[in-house]
N, C-alpha and C positions, 0 to 999 in steps of 0.2 A: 304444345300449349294445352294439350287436354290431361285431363287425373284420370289415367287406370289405375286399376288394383284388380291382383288376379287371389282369390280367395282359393285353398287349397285345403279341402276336409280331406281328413284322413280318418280310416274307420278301422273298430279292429273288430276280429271275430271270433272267442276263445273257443279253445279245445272241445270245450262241453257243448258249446251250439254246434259246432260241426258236427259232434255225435248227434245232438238230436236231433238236426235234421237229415239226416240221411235216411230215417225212416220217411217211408214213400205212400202214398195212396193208390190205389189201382187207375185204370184208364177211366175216361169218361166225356161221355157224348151225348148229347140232346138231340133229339128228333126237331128237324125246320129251326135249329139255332148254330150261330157260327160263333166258336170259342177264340176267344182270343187275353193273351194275357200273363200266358202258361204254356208250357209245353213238356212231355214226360222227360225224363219219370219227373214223378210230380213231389216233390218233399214236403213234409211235415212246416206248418207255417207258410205255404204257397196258395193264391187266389187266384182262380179261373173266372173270368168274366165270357157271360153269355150273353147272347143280342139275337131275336130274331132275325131267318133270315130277309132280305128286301118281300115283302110284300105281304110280311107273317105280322100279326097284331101281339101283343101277350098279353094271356088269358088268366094267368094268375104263374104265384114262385119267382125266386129271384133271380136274380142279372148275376151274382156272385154267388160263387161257392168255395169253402176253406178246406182245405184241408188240413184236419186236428189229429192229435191224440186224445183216444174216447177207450179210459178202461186198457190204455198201456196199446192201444189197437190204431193206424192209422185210419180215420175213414172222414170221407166227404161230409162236411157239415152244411142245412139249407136245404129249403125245398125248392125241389127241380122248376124249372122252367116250361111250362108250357104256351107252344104256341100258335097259333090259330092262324089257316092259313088258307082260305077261302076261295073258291075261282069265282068272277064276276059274270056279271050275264053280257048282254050284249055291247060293245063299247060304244061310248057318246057320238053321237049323232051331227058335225060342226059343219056350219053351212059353206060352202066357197071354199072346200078346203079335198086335199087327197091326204089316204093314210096309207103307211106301210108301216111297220115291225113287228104285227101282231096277230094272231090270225086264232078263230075260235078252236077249242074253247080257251078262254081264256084266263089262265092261270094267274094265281098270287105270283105279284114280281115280273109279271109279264109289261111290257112299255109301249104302247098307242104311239107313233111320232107324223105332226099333221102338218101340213104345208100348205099355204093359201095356193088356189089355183091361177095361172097366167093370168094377169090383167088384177090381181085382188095384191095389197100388201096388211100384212100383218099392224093388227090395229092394240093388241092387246091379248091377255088371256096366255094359255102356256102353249106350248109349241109340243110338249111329250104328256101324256096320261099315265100314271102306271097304277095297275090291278094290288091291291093293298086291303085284302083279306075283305075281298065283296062287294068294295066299293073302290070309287074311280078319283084319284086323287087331282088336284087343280080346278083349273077351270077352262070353259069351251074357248079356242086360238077365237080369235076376234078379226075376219078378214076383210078388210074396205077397198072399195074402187079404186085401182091405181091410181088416182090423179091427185093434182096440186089444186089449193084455193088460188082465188084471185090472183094476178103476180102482185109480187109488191110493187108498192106506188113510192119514186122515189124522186124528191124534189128534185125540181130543174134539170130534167131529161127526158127526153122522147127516145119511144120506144117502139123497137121491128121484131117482126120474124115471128110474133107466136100470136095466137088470137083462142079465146073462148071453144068449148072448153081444155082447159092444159093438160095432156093426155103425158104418160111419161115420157122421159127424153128429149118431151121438147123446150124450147132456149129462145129467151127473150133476148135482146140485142137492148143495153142501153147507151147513149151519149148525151155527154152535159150541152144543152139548151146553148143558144148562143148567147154570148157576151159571159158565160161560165166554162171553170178548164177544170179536169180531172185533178182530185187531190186526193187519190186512194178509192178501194172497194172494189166491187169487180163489175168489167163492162156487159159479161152475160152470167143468167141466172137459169139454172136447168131443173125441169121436175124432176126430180128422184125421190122415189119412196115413200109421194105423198108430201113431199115440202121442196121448197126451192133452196140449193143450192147457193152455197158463198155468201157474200155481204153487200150490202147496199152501197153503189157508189154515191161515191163522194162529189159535188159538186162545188167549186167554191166563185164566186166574184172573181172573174178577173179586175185584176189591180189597176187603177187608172194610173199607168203611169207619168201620164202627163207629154208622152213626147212620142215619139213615130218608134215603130220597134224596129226597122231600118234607115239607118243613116248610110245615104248613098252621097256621091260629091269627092274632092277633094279634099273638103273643109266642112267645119259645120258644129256644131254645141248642142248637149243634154244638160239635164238636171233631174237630182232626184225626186220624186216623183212631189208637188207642193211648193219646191224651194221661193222662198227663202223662209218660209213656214216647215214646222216639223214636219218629217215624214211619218206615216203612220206605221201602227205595229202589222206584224204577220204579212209584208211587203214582198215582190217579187217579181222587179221587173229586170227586161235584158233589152239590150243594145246591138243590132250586126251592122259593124261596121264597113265598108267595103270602098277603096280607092282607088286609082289608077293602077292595073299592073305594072310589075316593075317598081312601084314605090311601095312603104311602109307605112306604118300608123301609127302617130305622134299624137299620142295622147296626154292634156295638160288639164289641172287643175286649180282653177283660178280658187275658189274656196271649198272646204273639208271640214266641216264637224258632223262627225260620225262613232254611235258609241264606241268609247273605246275597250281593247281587250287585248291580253299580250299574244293572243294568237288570231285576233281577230273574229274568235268565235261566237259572238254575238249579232251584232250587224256589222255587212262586211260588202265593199264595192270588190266583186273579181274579174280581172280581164285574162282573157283567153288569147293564147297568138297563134288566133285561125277562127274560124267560120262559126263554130259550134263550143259547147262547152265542154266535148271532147279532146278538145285539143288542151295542150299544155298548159298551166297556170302559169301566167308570166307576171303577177302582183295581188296580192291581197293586202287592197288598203283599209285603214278605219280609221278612230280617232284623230288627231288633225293631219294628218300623214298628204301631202301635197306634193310624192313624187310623181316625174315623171315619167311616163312609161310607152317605150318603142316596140313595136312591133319586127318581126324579120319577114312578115310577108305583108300584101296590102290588104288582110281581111283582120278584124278584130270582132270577138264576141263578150261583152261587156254585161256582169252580172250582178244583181244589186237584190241583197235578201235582208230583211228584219227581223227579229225576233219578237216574242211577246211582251217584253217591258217596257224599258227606256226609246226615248226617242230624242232626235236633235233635230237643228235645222238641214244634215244632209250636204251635198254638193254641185258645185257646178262645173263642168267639164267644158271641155274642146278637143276638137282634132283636128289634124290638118295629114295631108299627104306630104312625105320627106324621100329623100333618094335614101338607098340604103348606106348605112356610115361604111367607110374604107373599109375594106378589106384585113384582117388583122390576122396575124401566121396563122396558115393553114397546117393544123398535123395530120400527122398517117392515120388510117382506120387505125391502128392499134396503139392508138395514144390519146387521151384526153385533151381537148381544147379548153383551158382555163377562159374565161372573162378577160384576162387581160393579155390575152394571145400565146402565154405559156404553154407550152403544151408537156405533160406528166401521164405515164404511166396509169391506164384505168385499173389496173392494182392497188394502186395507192387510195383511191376514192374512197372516202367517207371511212377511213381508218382512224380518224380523231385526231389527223396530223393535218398543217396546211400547210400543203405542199405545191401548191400554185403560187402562192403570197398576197393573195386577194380572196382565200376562203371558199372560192369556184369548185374546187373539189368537195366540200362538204356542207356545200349546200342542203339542206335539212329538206325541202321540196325535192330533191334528188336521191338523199339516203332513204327514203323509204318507198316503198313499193305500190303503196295505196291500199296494200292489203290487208295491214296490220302483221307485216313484217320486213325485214330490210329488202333493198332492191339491192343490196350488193351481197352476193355469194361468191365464198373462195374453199378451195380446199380439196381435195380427193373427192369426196363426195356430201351428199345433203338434199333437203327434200325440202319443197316449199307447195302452197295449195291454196289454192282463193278464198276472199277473205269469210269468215264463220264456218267452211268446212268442218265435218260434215253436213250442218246445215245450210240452207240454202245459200247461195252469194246476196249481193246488193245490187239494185238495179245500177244505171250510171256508175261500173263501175269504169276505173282507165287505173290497172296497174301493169306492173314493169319490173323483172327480174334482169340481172347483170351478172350472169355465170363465168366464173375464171377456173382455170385450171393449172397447173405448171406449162412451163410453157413448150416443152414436149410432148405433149399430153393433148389428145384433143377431150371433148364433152359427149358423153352419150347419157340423151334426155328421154327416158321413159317413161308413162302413167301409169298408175297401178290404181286408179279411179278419171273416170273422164267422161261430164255428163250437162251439156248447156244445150241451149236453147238453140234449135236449129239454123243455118245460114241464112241470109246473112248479118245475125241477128246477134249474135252474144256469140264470142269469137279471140280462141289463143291464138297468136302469131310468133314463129322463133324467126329473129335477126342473124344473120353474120358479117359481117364486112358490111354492116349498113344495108342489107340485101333481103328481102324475104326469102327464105330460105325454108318454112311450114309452117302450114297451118291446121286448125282444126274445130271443130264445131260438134254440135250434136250432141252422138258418140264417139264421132271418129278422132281420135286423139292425132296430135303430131309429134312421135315420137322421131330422134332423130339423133342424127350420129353428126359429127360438125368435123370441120375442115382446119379449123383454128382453136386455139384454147379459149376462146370469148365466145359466149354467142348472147344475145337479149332476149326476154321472154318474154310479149307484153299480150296485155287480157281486158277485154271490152266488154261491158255490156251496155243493151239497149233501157231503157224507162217501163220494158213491162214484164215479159214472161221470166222466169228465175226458175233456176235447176241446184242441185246439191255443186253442180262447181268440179274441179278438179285434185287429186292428188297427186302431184309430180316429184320425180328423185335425177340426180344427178349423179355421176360419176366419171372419174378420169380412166381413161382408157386408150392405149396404143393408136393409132393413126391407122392401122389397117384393120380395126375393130370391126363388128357391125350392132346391126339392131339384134337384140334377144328375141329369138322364135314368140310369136303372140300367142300370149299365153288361152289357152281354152279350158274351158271346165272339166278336163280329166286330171286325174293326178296325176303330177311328176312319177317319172322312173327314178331307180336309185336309192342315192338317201333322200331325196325330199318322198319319197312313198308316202300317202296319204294313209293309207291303211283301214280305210273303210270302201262302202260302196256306194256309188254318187250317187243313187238314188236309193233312200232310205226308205226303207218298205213301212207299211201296214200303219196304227194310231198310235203305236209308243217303240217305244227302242233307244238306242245309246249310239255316242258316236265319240270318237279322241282325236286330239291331234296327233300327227304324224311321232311315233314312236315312242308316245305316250308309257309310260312316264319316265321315259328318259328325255332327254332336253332334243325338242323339235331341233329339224335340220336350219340353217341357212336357207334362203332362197325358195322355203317352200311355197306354193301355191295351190291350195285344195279348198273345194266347194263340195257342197252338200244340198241336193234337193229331196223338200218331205213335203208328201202331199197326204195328208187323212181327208177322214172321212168328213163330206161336204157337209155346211153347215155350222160344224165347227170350225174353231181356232187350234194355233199350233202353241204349246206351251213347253220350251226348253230351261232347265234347270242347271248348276254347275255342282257335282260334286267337292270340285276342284280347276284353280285357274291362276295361272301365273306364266304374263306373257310380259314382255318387254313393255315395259313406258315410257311414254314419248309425246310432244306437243300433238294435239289431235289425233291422236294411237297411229305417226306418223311413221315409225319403224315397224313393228308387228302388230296383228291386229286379228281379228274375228268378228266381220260385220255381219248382220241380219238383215235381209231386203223381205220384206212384205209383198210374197209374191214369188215368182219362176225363177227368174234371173237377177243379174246384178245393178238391172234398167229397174226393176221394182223400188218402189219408197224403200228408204234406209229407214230400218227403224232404230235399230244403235250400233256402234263402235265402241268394243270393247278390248279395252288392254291392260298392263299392269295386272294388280292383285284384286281387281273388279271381280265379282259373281254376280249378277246382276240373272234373277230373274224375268226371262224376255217371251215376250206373248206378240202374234201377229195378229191382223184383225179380220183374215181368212184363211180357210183350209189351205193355202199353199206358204213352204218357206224356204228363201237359196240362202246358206250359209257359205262366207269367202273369210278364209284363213290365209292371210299370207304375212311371213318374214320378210326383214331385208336381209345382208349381207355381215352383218356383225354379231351381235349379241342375241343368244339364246337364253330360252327355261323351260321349266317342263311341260308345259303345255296346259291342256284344259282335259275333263275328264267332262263327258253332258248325257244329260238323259232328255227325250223327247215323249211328247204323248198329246194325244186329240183330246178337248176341252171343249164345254160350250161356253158362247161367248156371254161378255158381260149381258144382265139384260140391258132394256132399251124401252124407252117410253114414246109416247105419241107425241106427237109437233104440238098438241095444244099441253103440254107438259115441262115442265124443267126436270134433266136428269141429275140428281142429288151426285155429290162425289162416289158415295156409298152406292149408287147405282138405285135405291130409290125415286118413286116419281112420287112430284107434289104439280099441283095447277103452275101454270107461268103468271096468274096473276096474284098470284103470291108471292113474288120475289121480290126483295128490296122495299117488305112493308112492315119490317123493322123487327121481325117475329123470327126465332128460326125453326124456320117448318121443316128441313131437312134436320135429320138428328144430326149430322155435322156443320150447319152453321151454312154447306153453300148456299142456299136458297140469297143466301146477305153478302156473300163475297164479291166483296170489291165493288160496292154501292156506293157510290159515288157523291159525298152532298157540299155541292157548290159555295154553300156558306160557311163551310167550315175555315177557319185560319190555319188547320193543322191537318195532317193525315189523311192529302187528297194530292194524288199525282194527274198535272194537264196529261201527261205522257202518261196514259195507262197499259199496266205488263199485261204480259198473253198469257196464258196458260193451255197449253195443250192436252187434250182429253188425259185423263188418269188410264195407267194399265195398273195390271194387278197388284205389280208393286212398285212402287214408288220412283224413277230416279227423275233428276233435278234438270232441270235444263237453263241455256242460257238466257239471260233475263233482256228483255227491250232494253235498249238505251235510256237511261231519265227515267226509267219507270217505277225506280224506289228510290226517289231525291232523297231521301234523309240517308241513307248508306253514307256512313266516312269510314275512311280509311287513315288506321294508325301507322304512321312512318316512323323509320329511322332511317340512321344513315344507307342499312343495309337494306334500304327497301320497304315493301306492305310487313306490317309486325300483327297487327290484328282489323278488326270490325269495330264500328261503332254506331251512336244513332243520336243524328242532329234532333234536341227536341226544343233548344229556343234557338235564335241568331247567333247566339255565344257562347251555349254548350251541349259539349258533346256529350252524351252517356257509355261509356264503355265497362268491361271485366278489370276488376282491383288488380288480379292478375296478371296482366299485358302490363303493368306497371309499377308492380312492387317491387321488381325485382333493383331498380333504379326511376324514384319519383321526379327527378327533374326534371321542370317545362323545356330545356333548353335543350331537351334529348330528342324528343318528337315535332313531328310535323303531320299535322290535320289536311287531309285532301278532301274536299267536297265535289259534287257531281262529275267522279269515276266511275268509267265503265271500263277500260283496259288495264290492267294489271301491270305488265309490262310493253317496251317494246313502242310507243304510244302513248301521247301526252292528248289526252281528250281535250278539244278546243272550251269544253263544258264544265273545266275543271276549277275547284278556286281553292286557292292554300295557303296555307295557316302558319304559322308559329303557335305556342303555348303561353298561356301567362302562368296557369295555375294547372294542377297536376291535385285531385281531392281525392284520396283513398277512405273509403268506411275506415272509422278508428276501432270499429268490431271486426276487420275482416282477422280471416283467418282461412291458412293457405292448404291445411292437414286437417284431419286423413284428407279431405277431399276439401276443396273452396266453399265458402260458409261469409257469407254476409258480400258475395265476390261482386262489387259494383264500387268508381268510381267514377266521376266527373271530370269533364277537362274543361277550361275555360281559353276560346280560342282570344287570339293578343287581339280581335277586331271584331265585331258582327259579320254574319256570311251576309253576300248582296241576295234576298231570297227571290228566286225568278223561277221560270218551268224546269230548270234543273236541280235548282239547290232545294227545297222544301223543309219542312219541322214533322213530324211523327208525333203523334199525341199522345199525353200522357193518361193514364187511366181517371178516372174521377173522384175514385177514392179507394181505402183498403178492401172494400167486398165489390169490387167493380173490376171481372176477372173473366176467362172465358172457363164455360163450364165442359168436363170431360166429355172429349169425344170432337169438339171444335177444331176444325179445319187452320189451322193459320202457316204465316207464313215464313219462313228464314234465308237470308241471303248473305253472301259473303262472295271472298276469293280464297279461300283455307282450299286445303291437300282434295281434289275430285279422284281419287284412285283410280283413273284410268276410264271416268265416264263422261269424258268431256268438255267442252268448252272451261277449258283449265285458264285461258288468259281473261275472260272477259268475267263480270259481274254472274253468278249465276244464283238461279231462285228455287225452293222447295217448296210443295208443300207438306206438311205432316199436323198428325191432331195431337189434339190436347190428352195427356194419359190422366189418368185419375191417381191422384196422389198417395193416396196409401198401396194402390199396386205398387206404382214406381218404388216405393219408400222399402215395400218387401221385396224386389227386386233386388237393390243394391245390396240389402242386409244391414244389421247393429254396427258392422265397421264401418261402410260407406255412408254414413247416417244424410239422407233425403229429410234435411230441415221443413219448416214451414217456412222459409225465405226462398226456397226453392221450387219450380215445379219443372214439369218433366213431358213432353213432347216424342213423337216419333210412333211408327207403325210395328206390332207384335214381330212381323217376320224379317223387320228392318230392311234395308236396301235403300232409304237413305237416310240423312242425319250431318249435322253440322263435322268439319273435324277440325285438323292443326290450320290454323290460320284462319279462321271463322271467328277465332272468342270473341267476344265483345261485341259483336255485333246483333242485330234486333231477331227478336221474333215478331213479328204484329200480326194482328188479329183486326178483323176486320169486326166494326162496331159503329151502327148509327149511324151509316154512311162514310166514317172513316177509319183510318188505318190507327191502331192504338199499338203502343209499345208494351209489350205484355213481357217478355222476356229477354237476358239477355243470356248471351251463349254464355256459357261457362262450365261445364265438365263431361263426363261421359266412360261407358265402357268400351273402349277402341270408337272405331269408326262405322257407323251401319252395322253393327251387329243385331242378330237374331234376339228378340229380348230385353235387352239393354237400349230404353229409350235414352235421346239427349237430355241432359239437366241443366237447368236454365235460371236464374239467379231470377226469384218473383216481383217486379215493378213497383207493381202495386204496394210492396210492404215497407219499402223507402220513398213512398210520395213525402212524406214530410222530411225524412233529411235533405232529399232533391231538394225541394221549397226551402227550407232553409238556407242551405248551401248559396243558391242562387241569389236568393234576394238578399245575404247579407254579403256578400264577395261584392257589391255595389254596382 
C-alpha cells in the first residue's frame, strides 16, 4: 500500500577527464591535523579535508585543500592549516568526587573522567574533562548526598518500614486505608539515586455493594448493587457462593436489565463454577439475558463489573442448593464429552464443524486459550507463548492449550524461553489423561515428553508480580523419544557451530551467526556475552540481517537481555529483515540466537562497541525526548520548552469533546533509535480499522460520531460502501474479537475529486461515512481536528502514529502498535524525495534521519497526532514513503490541516 520509486542516476566520464585526472599531487600532511577525505595518489580535481587533532584549536589556514593544475604542474592549492595545541595546567579541582584517566602534565586531548564518591550521586555537570589547547572543557560533575526527599504522600494509605531521613535503598511499604482496595501503582517505593522509585498507588472506594460478599446457606438472594434503582458507573462487586457438599448451585434470575453488548463487554454479571474467579467461566450474562445457571460443584464465584457510561436498573438473583442432574454418558479420557452426553473425538474440536449436534465442541469459551491464541493445536509441530510475549504477561491470567498429535506419535514439549513469577504464584501446568503430569514456575520450565498423543497446557497467574512469560514448541516424535539435552550457553558442535567466542572481548568487535553468510543451520542455539568498560552502554549495530519471520519471532530469533544472562530484562526480539539499532542501559550484554527445526537464511552480520550513555537530568527536572533538561514545573503549561514538543506530550485537558483518551498509552523511555512498541489497550480510541472481506485493508481516524478520515488510496482502487466495514475500539488484529469493539457498515465512501495516485499520492485523503453514529465511551473516542490551515506542528515536534501495517520482524505484530517520530521540515523532506517524487504542500513528512521506524504496508490511512492544548490533533495521515524505516527517507503524510474545509464541507452537507 506504500509508493516506492527507486531513482537511478547514471554518470558518465569521457576519455578526456580520465586523462586529466590522472595527473597526481604529491603527499601531504599537517602537523597535530587528521586528514580525512582523500587518500593517495591524490588526482587532479581531489579535496583533502583537515581537522585538528582532539584537543588542538585552529590558529589560522584552511580545513581544505585542492589539488589543481597551476602552470600545466599539479600542486596543492590553500593555505595550510595550523594548529594549536596547548597542555593545561593543573586539572579542576570537583568536590565529593575521585578521578582517574589523566595524570600531569597534562596534554592537549588528554580526558579528566570523575566519579561522585560512595554515598554522593551525580547531580549534574559532566562526568569527563578534556584538555583542549589550555583550557579545560565542560563543567565541575555536581555530586549530592545519596538520599531521597520526603516519601511521597499518597492518598488513603498508611505506611511502614522507612522513617526520616531516606538513606539509599531504603523502602517504604504502602497499603490502601480501610474501607479502600488496590486499583494499580506500586505497593513499595525505594530510594534510588536521589528519588523514589515506581508510582504511586492507587487507592479506590470500595464499592458498596449493597449485600454480604459471602453467601453462605442452602438458599438465599443478591442484587446489584441499588436495585431497583441504577447501578452505578466503574462498579465491582463479587458474590462466594458456597452450599452443602454434594449439592450444586442453582442460580436464578428473577429480573435482568443490564447494558447490553454482543459480547457482553460492557457491563457484565460472570459466574465462576468454583470458589474463586480462577476457575472456569460457566455464563456471561448482560442485557435482559435471564438464564439459568448450574453449577457442577457446591461453590459459586459470582462477578458483577461496570463500565464508565451507561447504567440500568441491574438484577436480582437467587440460589438455592440442587443434587447434581443424572449422570449423562461418561466418555474415555481420549474422547470429548459433548453437553448433550455425545461423546466425539477431541480432534474434531473447534474445527468449524459441529460435530456433537448441540455446538459443545465449538464452544468459543473453549476455542480459545485466554491468551490470544487458539487452545486447540494439531499437527507435527507448533509453538505457542503467553499472552504479549515477549512483553510482560497479564495478571489474572487462566489460559489453556490442547496439543494433539497423530495418533502414533506421542508430544514432546519444550521451552526455548521460560520466565514467571516464583511458586506458588504464577504457574504452567502440562495434563495427560486428566493427570498432572508437569509443572513449572520461576525459571524452571516443564518440559516434557507424554505417553499419549494429547496432553493440555494450562497457565495461571496471580493479581500482582508479572514476568516476560513463556515461549513454548511442540513436536511429534516416536514413543521412545526423550527430552533434548538442556541447552547451556556454549555453542553446539557440528553444523549448528556458533563460530564465534562466548565472551566477546574488550569495547568494540563484530560477531555472526553461525556460518554466516551462508544460511545458519536448523536447531542452532548460540549466545554471546559483552562486558565494556563500566560506565558505559553497549551499542550493537547490523550490517546485515535476515532471519526467519514469524508471530513473536516465534521460529528464529536474536534476543538482547540487558545484562549477564538470559534472566536479564529483554530488551528486543529480533527477526525477519529487522536491523534495528539496539542499545542496553549498562556495561553488560547476553545475546540468544536460536532456530527451530524448519526454515533457514543467512543470518545476521553485527558489530558491537562501548558508548556513553544517553544524559540524564536531576529529579527536579523533566528529561526532553532529545535527552535535554527543562524544570518539571514547566510541563503541560501549554509552551514547548523542549525543542521537541515533550515537555506537552500527552497533556491531558478534561474539557476537551475531542482528542483525550480515559485510557492513557505508556510510552517507554526512548533509545537511540527509535522502534515502536505495543500500544495500551483503548489508549488511541480514535484508531479504526478498514475491512474487507479479506480482513484489516488499512488505518483510519474517527473525528466525528460518523466519520472516518482515511488515505483516497485504501479505496480508489474500488469506491463502494458496500465493500468495507469500519471497526472501532480494536486492539487485536487477528485471532480475537475485542469485547471493546463496535462495527460499521458504510453509507458513503468521499474521495478528494483532486486526488491523484502518480508518480506518488497527491491530495491522498478521503472520508467514510459510517451507516450509524459510533456509541462514544472510554473506548470509542473523536481525534481533533486542527483549527485551521496555519495550525500545524512545527519541525522537530514529537508526535505520534499507530497502526496494524507490516512490523518487519519487531514485534507485537497482532496487537495495535504505537511510535513515535518528529516532525521533518519540509523543504528537507521535499529535497529528499527529489523533482520526480515531488513532496507537495498537501503533504508533510515525519520520521528520524537514521530511520529505524516509520509507518509501512497496512498502516495507510491511519492518523499521525500531535499532541496540542492538552489534546491529541490529527495532523497527519499515512500515505506514502521510501520502503519501510529506511535511513533518510522520512514517512509522507497527506497535511490535515490543508483539507479542513473540504472535510467541513463534506460533512455538513452529506446531512
Amino acid at each position: 500500500m506504500r509508493a516506492c520509486h527507486v531513482l537511478l542516476i547514471l554518470a558518465t566520464l569521457t576519455s578526456i577527464e580520465l586523462s586529466y585526472t590522472q595527473r597526481t599531487c604529491g603527499e601531504i600532511s599537517i602537523s597535530n591535523a587528521i586528514r580525512s577525505g582523500c587518500a593517495p595518489p591524490f588526482y587532479v580535481r581531489e579535496t583533502c579535508n583537515f581537522a585538528c587533532r582532539p584537543g588542538c584549536q585552529r590558529r589560522r589556514g584552511r580545513t581544505t585543500l585542492h589539488c589543481r593544475l597551476r602552470r600545466g604542474h599539479p600542486r596543492w592549492v590553500g593555505s595550510r592549516l595550523v594548529c594549536q595545541c596547548r597542555p593545561c595546567r593543573s586539572r579542576p579541582t570537583v568536590p565529593n568526587t575521585s578521578v582517574t584517566g589523566c595524570a600531569p602534565t597534562y596534554t592537549a586531548g588528554e580526558t579528566c573522567t570523575y566519579r561522585c564518591n560512595a554515598g554522593f550521586i551525580a547531580g549534574g555537570g559532566d562526568a569527563t574533562r578534556t584538555c583542549v589547547n589550555r583550557r579545560w572543557s565542560g563543567r565541575n560533575l555536581i555530586c549530592n548526598r545519596n538520599r531521597c526527599p520526603s516519601r511521597p504522600t499518597v492518598a488513603h494509605t498508611v505506611v511502614t518500614g522507612c522513617t526520616p531521613p531516606y538513606d539509599a535503598e531504603e523502602t517504604c511499604t504502602y497499603a490502601c486505608s480501610s474501607g479502600f482496595t488496590s486499583d494499580g501503582g506500586d505497593s513499595t517505593r525505594t530510594c534510588r539515586g536521589g528519588a523514589w522509585s515506581g508510582t504511586d498507588l492507587v487507592c479506590e472506594r470500595e464499592p458498596a455493594c449493597g449485600n454480604p460478599t459471602v453467601l453462605s446457606g442452602d438458599s438465599g438472594s443478591f442484587t446489584s448493587p441499588g436495585y431497583p434503582s441504577n447501578y452505578l458507573n466503574n462498579q465491582r462487586c463479587s458474590w462466594k457462593i458456597s452450599v452443602s457438599p454434594g449439592k450444586v448451585v442453582a442460580i436464578s434470575f428473577s429480573a435482568m436489565d443490564i447494558e447490553p453488548h454482543h459480547r457482553c463487554g460492557y457491563d457484565a454479571v460472570v459466574v465462576h463454577d468454583g470458589s474463586t474467579a480462577a476457575f472456569p467461566v460457566k455464563a456471561r450474562l448482560c442485557g435482559n439475558s435471564a438464564d439459568r445457571v448450574l453449577t457442577t460443584g457446591s461453590d459459586a464465584f459470582v462477578f458483577f463489573t461496570t463500565d464508565g457510561s451507561v447504567t440500568k436498573p441491574g438484577f436480582s438473583a437467587s440460589f438455592r442448593a440442587e443434587d447434581p442432574p443424572a449422570p449423562v454418558q461418561t466418555c474415555s479420557p481420549d474422547l470429548f464429552t459433548c453437553e448433550n452426553g455425545n461423546c466425539v473425538s477431541h480432534g474434531v474440536r473447534c474445527d468449524a464443524n459441529d460435530d456433537c449436534g448441540d455446538g459443545s465442541d465449538e464452544a468459543s469459551i473453549t476455542c480459545q486459550s485466554g491468551c490470544g491464541s487458539p487452545s486447540f493445536l494439531r499437527g507435527v509441530s507448533g509453538s505457542f507463548a503467553s499472552m504479549n510475549y515477549p512483553s510482560a504477561y497479564s495478571n489474572n491470567a487462566n489460559c489453556q492449550w490442547n496439543i494433539f498429535v497423530r495418533d502414533t506419535k506421542v508430544i514432546q514439549l519444550t521451552f526455548d524461553a521460560f520466565s514467571l513469577e516464583r511458586c506458588p504464584y504464577d504457574k504452567v501446568t502440562v495434563y495427560e489423561s486428566g493427570q498432572e503430569v508437569a509443572s513449572g514456575c520461576g525459571s524452571n520450565a516443564p518440559s516434557y515428553v507424554s505417553t499419549t498423543n494429547g496432553i493440555r497446557v494450562v497457565f495461571r497467574s496471580d493479581g500482582s508480580v508479572i514476568n516476560t512469560g513463556f515461549l513454548a514448541r511442540f513436536r511429534e516424535v516416536d514413543p521412545s523419544a526423550t527430552l533434548p539435552p538442556t541447552p547451556t550457553t556454549r555453542p553446539p558442535s557440528g553444523s549448528g557451530s556458533c563460530g564465534n567466542p562466548i565472551a566477546l572481548p574488550g569495547d568494540s568487535g563484530s560477531f555472526t551467526s553461525p556460518q554466516y553468510p551462508s544460511s545458519y543451520p536448523n536447531g542452532a542455539r548460540c549466545s554471546w556475552t559483552i562486558s565494556v568498560t563500566p560506565g558505559k552502554i553497549v551499542v550493537i549495530r547490523f550490517s546485515s540481517f535476515n532471519l526467519e519471520a514469524g508471530p513473536g519471532c516465534g521460529y528464529d530469533s536474536l534476543a538482547l537481555h540487558d545484562g549477564t544472562n538470559r534472566n536479564a530484562t529483554l530488551v528486543k526480539r529480533l527477526c525477519g529483515s529487522s536491523s534495528r539499532e539496539l542499545a542496553t542501559s549498562g556495561s553488560d550484554a547476553f545475546l540468544l540466537f536460536t532456530s527451530d527445526g524448519s526454515v533457514t537464511r543467512s543470518g545476521f552480520s553485527a558489530t558491537y562497541s562501548a558508548e556513553d550513555p544517553p544524559p540524564t537530568c536531576s529529579p527536579s527536572d523533566f528529561t526532553c525526548f532529545d535527552g535535554t533538561c527543562v524544570s518539571n514545573e514547566t510541563t503541560c503549561d501549554g509552551n514547548n520548552d523542549c525543542s521537541d514538543g515533550s515537555d506537552e506530550f500527552g497533556c491531558i485537558n478534561p474539557e476537551s469533546s475531542c482528542g483525550a483518551q480515559p485510557i492513557h498509552p505508556v510510552f517507554p523511555p526512548l533509545n537511540r533509535i527509535v522502534g515502536g512498541e505495543g500500544a495500551v489497550s483503548s489508549s488511541w480510541p480514535w484508531q479504526a480499522s478498514l475491512q474487507t472481506s479479506s480482513g484489516h485493508r488499512c488505518g483510519g481516524t474517527l473525528v466525528s460520531p460518523q466519520w472516518v478520515v482515511t488515505a483516497a488510496h485504501c479505496v480508489d482502487d474500488n469506491p463502494n460502501p458496500s465493500r468495507y466495514t469500519v471497526v472501532l475500539g480494536m486492539h487485536h488484529k487477528i485471532g480475537i474479537s475485542d469485547s471493546t469493539e463496535q462495527r460499521f457498515s458504510l453509507e458513503q465512501v468521499i474521495i478528494h475529486e483532486q486526488y491523484q495516485s502518480s508518480p506518488v499520492p497527491n491530495r491522498d485523503i478521503a472520508l467514510l461515512k459510517l451507516n450509524q453514529p459510533a456509541t462514544l465511551n472510554q473506548y470509542v473516542r473523536t481525534a481533533c481536528l486542527p483549527d485551521g490551515a496555519e495550525d500545524e506542528p512545527a519541525a522537530g515536534t514529537t508526535c505520534v502514529i499507530t497502526g496494524w501495517g507490516d512490523t518487519q520482524g519487531t514485534g507485537d505484530a497482532n496487537i495495535l502498535k504505537q511510535a513515535r517520530v518528529p516532525v521533518v521540515r519540509h523543504e528537507a523532506c521535499r529535497n529528499t524525495y527529489g523533482s520526480t517524487r515531488p513532496v507537495t504542500r498537501f503533504m508533510m513528512c515525519a520520521g528520524y534521519p537514521e530511520g529505524g521506524h516509520d509507518t509501512c504496508q497496512g498502516d495507510s490511512g491511519g492518523p499521525l497526532v500531535c499532541s496540542r492544548r492538552g489534546t491529541w490533533v490529527l495532523d497527519g495521515v499515512t500515505s506514502w514513503g521510501e520502503g519501510c524505516a529506511i535511513p533518510g527517507y522520512p514517512g509522507v503524510y497527506t497535511r490535515v490541516s490543508a483539507f479542513l474545509g473540504w472535510i467541513n464541507q463534506k460533512i455538513n452537507s452529506s446531512g
